[in-house]
C-alpha positions in Angstrom: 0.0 0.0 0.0 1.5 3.3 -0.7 2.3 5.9 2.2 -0.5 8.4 0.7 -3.3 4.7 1.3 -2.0 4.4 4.3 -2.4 8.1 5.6 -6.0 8.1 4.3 -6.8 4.8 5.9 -5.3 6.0 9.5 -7.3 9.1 8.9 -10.3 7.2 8.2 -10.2 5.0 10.8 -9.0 8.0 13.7 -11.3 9.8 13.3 -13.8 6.9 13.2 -12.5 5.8 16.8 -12.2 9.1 18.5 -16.2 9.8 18.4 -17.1 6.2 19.7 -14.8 4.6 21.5 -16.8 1.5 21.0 -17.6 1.4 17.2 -17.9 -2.5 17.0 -18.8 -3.2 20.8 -16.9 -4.6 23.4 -18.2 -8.6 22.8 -15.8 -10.9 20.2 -17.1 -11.0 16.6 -18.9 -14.0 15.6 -16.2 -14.5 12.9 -13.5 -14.4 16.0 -15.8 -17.3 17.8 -15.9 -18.9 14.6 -12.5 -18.9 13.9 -11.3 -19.6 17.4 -13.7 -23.0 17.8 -13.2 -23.8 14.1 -9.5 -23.4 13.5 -7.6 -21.8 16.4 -8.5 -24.2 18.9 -8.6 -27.2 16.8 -5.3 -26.7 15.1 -3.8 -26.0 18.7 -2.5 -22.7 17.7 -0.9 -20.7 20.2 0.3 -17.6 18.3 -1.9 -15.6 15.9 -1.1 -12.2 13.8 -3.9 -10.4 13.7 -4.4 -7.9 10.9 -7.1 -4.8 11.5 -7.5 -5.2 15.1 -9.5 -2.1 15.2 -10.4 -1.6 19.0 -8.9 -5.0 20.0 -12.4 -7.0 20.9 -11.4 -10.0 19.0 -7.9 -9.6 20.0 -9.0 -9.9 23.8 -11.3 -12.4 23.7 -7.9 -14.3 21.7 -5.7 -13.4 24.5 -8.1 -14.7 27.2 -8.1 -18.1 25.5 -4.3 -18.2 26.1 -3.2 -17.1 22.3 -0.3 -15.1 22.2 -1.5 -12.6 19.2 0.2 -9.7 17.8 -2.4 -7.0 16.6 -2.4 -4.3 13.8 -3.9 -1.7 13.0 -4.0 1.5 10.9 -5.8 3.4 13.7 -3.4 5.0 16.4 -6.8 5.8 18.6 -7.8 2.4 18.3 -4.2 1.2 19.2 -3.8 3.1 22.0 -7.4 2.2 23.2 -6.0 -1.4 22.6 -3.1 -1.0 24.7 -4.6 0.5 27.7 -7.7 -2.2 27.8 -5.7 -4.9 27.2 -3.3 -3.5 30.7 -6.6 -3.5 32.6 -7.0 -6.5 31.9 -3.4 -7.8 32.6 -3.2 -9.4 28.7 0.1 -8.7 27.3 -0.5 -8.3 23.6 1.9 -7.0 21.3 0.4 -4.1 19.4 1.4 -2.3 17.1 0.2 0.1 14.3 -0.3 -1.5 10.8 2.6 0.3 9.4 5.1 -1.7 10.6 3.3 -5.0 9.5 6.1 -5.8 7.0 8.5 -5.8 9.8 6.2 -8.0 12.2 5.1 -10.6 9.3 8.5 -11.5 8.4 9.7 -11.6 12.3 6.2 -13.6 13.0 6.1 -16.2 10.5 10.3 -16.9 11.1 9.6 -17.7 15.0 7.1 -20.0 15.5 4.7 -22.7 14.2 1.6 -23.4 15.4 0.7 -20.2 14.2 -2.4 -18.4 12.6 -3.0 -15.1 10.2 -6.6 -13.5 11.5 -7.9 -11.0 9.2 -11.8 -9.9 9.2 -11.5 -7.9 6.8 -15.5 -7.1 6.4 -15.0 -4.8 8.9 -13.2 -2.6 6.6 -16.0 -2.9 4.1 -18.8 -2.9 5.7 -17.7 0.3 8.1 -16.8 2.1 4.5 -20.4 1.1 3.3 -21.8 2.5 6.8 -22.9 -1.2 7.9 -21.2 -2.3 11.2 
């Protein structure tokens, strides 16, 4: 994505966050339930990159399971949101903001196994489209 994308989409998304800091709710996505009963869980994975973490409620629920997840995110407001929830709730997650994800991918994917890429990626489209 070029730098100008990536400015737009951290714009986007900022301002987004900073007039509800709540925009999906505080409960795990039914995608993230999916995915955790359906794959995480069964495949034993015990790391998991996850890519548009927004406001972190899938990223929580993923970290109370016992996942170790690293989560992205355009949003500085949501990240920092993220990171001050996630203390609260003494979860040590490693969050970052989506520009540095080609950085983390390489350093996630040349540590471990057992691993999993999480991307719910209908959050972007649907939040464009005014759908949540």
């Amino acid at each position: 994505m070029a730098d100008n994308e990536a400015v737009i989409m951290s714009s986007f998304w900022d301002k987004l966050y900073q007039t509800d800091n709540s925009f999906f709710g505080e409960e795990p996505s039914n995608f993230g339930l999916s995915c955790y009963d359906e794959y995480i869980e069964k495949k034993n994975s015990k790391k998991t990159l996850e890519l548009g973490c927004g406001q972190g409620r899938d990223t929580l629920f993923f970290e109370s399971k016992g996942i170790e997840i690293t989560a992205l995110d355009y949003s500085s407001v949501a990240i920092d949101g993220l990171i001050k929830r996630a203390k609260e709730r003494n979860l040590l997650s490693n969050i970052h903001t989506l520009f540095l994800m080609p950085e983390v991918i390489i350093r996630f994917h040349s540590t471990k196994t057992n691993s999993m890429l999480y991307v719910h990626i209908c959050f972007s489209i649907c939040a464009l489209h005014g759908n949540r």
